[in-house]
C-alpha positions in Angstrom: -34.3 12.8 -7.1 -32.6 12.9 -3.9 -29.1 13.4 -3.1 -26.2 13.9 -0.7 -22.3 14.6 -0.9 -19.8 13.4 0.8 -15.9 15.5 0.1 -12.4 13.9 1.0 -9.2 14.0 -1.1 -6.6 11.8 -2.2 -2.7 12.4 -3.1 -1.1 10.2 -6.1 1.6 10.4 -8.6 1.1 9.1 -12.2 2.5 9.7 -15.7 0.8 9.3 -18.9 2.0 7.9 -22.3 0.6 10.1 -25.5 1.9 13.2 -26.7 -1.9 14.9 -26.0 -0.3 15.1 -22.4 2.3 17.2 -22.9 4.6 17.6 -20.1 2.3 14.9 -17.8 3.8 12.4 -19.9 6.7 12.3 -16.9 5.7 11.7 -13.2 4.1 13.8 -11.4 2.0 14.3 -8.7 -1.7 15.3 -8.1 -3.8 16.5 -5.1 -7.7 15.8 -6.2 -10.7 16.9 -4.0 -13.1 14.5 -4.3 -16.8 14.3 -4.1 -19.2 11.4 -4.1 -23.2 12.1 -4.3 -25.2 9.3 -3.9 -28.7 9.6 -4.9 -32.4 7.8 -5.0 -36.1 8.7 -5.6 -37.4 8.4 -2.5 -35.7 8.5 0.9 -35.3 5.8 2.9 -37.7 4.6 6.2 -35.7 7.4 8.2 -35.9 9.8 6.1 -32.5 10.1 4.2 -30.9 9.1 1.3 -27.9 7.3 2.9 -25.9 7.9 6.3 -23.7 10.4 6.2 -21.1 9.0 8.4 -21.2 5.8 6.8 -20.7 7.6 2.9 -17.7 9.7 4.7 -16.4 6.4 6.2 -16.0 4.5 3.3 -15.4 7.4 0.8 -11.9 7.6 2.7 -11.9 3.7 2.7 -11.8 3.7 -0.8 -9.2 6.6 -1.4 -6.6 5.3 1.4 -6.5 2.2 -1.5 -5.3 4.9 -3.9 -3.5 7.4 -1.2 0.2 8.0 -1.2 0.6 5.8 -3.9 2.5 5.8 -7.7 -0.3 4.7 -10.0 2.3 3.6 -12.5 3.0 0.8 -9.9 0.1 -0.6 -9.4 -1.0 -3.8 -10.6 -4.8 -2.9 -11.6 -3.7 -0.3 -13.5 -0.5 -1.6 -15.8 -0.7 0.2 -18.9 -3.5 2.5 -18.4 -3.4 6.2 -18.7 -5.1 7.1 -15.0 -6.8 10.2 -16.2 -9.1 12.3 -13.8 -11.8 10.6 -15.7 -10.6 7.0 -15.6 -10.2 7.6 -11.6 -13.4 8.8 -10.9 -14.9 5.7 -12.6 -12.9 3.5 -10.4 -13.6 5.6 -7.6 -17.7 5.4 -8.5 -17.2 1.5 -8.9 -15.3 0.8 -5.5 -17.7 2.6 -3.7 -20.7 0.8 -5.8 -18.9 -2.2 -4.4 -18.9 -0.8 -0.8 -23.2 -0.1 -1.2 -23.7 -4.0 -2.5 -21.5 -5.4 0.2 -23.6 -3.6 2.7 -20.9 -1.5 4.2 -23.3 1.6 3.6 -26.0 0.1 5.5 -28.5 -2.1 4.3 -30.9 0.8 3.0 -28.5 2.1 0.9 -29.6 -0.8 -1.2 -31.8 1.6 -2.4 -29.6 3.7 -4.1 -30.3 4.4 -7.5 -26.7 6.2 -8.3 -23.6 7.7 -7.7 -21.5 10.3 -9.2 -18.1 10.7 -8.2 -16.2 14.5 -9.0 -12.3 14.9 -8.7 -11.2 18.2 -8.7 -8.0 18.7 -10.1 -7.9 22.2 -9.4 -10.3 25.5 -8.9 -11.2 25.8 -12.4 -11.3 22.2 -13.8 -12.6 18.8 -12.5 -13.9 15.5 -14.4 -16.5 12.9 -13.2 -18.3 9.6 -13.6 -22.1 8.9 -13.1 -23.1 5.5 -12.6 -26.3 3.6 -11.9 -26.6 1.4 -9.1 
C-alpha cells in the first residue's frame, strides 16, 4: 500500500457534557495538528498516490470550515460531544467528499483510503481510517 501525508492544524473551542470529562465539561479551547494520509495499491499513471498540493490545498479547505470557530455553536454538531475522535471522522469524511467531487484531481479516484490524525498534544492523538 502506498501512501502520503499531508499536516496542517486547526484552532476550535468546545465543551463536553459527561462527567468522564472532567474539567472539559466547560469551554475551552484546542490547538490540534492534523494529518491526513491518503493511500492506494498502486500509484497512479504518474507515478504518485495523489498530488501533494492538491491534498495540502484542500486539507486547509476543510479545516478553515472548522477554524476559529465554537463547536458548541454549530448547527451539524448540536448535542454532540466533538471529541478528538468524533473530529477526525468528520475531518476523514469532508475530505472523502473533496476526492468524489474531484477536487483532488480525477486520479485520486483511485484512492482506496484515508486516515485522518489529530494531535492534541506531544504525547496523545486520536484518529479515524476510512475506506474510500
Amino acid at each position: 500500500m502506498f501512501s502520503i501525508t499531508v499536516r496542517d492544524h486547526v484552532m476550535v473551542a468546545h465543551s463536553f457534557r459527561g462527567e468522564v470529562f472532567g474539567p472539559a465539561q466547560g469551554l475551552h479551547g484546542a490547538t490540534l495538528i492534523v494529518d491526513a494520509t491518503f493511500k492506494r495499491a498502486e500509484l497512479d499513471a504518474d507515478n504518485i498516490v495523489v498530488d501533494i498540493g492538491r491534498a495540502t490545498e484542500q486539507l486547509g479547505a476543510v479545516l478553515g470550515e472548522l477554524n476559529y470557530r465554537n463547536l458548541d455553536d454549530e448547527p451539524a454538531f448540536a448535542g454532540v460531544n466533538t471529541s478528538t475522535e468524533f473530529l477526525a471522522k468528520v475531518v476523514a469524511d469532508r475530505l472523502a467528499e473533496r476526492v468524489r467531487s474531484g477536487a483532488l484531481g480525477d486520479n485520486a479516484r483511485g484512492l482506496s483510503g484515508i486516515q485522518v490524525t489529530l494531535h492534541e498534544s506531544h504525547v496523545a492523538w486520536a484518529g479515524y481510517e476510512r475506506a474510500l
